[in-house]
C-alpha positions as CSV (number, residue, x, y, z in Angstrom):
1,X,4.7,159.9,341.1
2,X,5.8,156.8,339.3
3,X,8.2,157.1,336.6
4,X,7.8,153.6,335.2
5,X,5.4,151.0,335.8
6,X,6.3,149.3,338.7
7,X,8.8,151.0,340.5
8,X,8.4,152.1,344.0
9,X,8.4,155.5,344.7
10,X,10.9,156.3,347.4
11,X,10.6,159.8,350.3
12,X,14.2,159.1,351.4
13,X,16.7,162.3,351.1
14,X,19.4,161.9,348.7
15,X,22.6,162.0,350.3
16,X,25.8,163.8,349.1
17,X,28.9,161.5,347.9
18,X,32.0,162.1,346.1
19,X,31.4,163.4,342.6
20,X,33.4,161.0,340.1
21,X,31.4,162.5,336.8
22,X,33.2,163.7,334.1
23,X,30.4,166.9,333.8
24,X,31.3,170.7,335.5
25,X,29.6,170.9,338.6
26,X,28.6,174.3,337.6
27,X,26.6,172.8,334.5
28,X,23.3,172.0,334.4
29,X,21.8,168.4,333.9
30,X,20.8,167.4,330.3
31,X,19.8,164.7,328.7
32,X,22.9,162.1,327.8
33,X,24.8,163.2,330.0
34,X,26.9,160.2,331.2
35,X,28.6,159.7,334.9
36,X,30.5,157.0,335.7
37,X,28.5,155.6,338.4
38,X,24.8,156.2,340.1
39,X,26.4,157.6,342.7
40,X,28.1,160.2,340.8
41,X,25.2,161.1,339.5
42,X,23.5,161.3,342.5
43,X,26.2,164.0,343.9
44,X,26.4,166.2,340.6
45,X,22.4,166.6,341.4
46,X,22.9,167.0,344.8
47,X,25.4,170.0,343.9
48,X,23.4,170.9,341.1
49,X,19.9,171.6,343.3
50,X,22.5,173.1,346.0
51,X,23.2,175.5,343.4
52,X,19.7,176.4,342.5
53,X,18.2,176.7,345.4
54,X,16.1,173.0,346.4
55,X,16.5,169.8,348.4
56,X,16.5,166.6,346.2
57,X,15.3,163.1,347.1
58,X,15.1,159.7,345.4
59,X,11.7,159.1,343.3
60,X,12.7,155.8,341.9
61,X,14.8,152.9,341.8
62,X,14.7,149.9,339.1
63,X,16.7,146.8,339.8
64,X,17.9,144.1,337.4
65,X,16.3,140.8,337.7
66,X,19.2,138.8,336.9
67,X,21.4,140.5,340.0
68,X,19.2,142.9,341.7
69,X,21.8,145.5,341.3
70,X,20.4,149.5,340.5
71,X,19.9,149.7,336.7
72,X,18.3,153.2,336.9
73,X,17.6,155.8,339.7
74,X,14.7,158.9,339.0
75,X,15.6,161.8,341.7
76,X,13.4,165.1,341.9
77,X,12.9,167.7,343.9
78,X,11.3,167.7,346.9
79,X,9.1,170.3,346.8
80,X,8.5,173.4,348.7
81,X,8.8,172.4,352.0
82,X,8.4,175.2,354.0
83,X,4.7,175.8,353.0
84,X,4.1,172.2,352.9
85,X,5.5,172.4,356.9
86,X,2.2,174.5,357.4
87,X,-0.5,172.2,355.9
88,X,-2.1,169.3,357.5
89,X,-1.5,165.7,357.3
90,X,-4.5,165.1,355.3
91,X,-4.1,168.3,353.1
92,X,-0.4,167.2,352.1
93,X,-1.8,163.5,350.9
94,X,-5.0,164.9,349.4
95,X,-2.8,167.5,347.1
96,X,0.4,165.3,347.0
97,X,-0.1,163.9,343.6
98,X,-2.1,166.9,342.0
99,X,1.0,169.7,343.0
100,X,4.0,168.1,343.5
101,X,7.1,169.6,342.2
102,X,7.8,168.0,338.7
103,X,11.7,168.7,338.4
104,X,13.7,165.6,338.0
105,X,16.6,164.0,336.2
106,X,16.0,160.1,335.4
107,X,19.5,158.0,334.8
108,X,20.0,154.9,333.6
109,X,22.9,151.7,333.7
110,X,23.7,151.6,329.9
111,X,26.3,149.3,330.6
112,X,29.5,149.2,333.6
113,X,31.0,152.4,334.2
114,X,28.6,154.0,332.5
115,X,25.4,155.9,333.4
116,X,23.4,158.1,331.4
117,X,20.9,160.7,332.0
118,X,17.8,159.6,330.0
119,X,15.4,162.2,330.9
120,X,15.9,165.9,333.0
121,X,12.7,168.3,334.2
122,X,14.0,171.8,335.2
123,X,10.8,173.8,336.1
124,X,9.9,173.6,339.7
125,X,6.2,174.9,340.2
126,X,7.4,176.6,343.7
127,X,9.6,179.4,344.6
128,X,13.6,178.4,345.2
129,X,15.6,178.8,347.7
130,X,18.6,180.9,348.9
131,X,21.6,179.6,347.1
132,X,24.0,178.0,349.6
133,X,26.7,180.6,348.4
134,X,24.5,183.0,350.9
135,X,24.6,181.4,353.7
136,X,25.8,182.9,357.1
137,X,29.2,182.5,358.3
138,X,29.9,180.3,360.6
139,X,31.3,180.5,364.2
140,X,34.5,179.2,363.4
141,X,34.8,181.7,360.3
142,X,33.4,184.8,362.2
143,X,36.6,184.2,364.6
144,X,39.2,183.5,361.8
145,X,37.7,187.2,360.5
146,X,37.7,188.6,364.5
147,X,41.7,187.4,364.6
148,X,42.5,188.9,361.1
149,X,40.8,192.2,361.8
150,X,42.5,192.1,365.2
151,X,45.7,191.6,363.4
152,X,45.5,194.3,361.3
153,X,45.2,196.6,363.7
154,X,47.9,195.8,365.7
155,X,49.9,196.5,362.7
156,X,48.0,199.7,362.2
157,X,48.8,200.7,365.4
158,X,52.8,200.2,365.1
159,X,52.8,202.1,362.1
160,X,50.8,205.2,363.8
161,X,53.3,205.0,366.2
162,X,56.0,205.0,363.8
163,X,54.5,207.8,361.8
164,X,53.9,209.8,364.9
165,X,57.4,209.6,366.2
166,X,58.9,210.7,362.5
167,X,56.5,213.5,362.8
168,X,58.0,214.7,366.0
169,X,61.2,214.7,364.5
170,X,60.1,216.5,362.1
171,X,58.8,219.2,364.1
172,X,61.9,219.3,366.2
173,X,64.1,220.0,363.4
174,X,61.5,222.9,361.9
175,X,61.5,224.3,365.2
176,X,64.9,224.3,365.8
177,X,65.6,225.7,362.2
178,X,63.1,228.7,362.8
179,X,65.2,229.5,365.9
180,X,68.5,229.3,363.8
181,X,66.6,231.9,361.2
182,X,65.0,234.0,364.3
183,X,68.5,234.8,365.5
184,X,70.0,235.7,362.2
185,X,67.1,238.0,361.5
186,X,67.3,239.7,364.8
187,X,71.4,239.9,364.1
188,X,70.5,241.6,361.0
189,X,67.9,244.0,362.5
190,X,70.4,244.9,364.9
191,X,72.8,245.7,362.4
192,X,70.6,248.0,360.4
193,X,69.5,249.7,363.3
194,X,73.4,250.6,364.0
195,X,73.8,251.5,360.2
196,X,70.4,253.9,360.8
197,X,72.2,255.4,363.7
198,X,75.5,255.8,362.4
199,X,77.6,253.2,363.5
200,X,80.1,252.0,361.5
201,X,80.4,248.8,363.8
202,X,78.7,246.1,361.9
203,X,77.9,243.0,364.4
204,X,78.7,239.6,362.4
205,X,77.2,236.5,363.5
């Protein structure tokens, strides 16, 4: 797909860079939208199709005569590449033109330090991907969660330990208290029994 007569298109990935653009990543491309270099542009796409949920590459590149320097960069999506990874050679170049993916954004050089986005195609004509926010976890952060859990419980563990000795306590004193109150009730009974029998003799305790 050309997106101006004469430029070459290009089946190199786009690769990400340092964002310098003035836009949110989380926004979504529009038209004049402005960036202060190609190459910030070509990151806030990058994170913009890393959002959504599809790989990006370059479609075109227009340089200026005078210098040869980038005046304007088309980049698109690639496509779905997982069903395309099932068709033959000669399928893919028989149907490249007639169903490849249409999303693109198209910016142009409007003068130094400043780029603008002259044109921007959301629909995609193929199902998206999973965003990258649902990725697995990695090794490195499975361990990190291993030591944290691991952590915790040790911590866990010291305060069961503390609990359980408090609660020992505890019983020790009730027991001993019920003892204290078992003794004065029997002194008691005792004593009523000598009132019921006619002793005067009271026993104090």
């Amino acid at each position: 797909m050309l997106l101006e007569d004469g430029i070459e298109k290009l089946e190199v990935p786009v690769q990400g860079v340092p964002s310098m653009h003035e836009a949110d990543k989380n926004q979504e491309p529009c038209e004049d939208m402005q960036f202060d270099s190609e190459e910030a542009a070509r990151a806030f796409y990058n994170d913009y199709a890393g959002q959504v949920g599809f790989v990006t590459r370059v479609l075109s590149s227009r340089k200026s005569e005078r210098d040869g320097t980038i005046i304007s960069r088309g980049l698109g999506c690639r496509g779905d590449s997982e069903n395309h990874k099932n068709e033959s050679i000669m399928v893919q170049k028989k149907n490249k033109g007639r169903e490849g993916c249409m999303a693109m954004i198209l910016v142009k050089r409007e003068k130094p330090g400043k780029w603008v986005v002259r044109k921007f195609v959301r629909e995609h004509n193929h199902p998206l991907r999973v965003l990258i926010s649902k990725r697995r976890p990695t090794f490195d952060e499975k361990d990190k969660r291993i030591q944290e859990l691991t952590a915790e419980l040790r911590v866990k563990k010291r305060l069961s330990a503390v609990y359980r000795e408090q609660l020992l306590a505890l019983m020790k004193d009730v027991d001993g208290h019920n003892e204290h109150i078992s003794t004065k009730v029997q002194v008691v009974r005792n004593n009523l029994r000598k009132l019921e029998a006619g002793n005067g003799h009271i026993q104090h305790r």
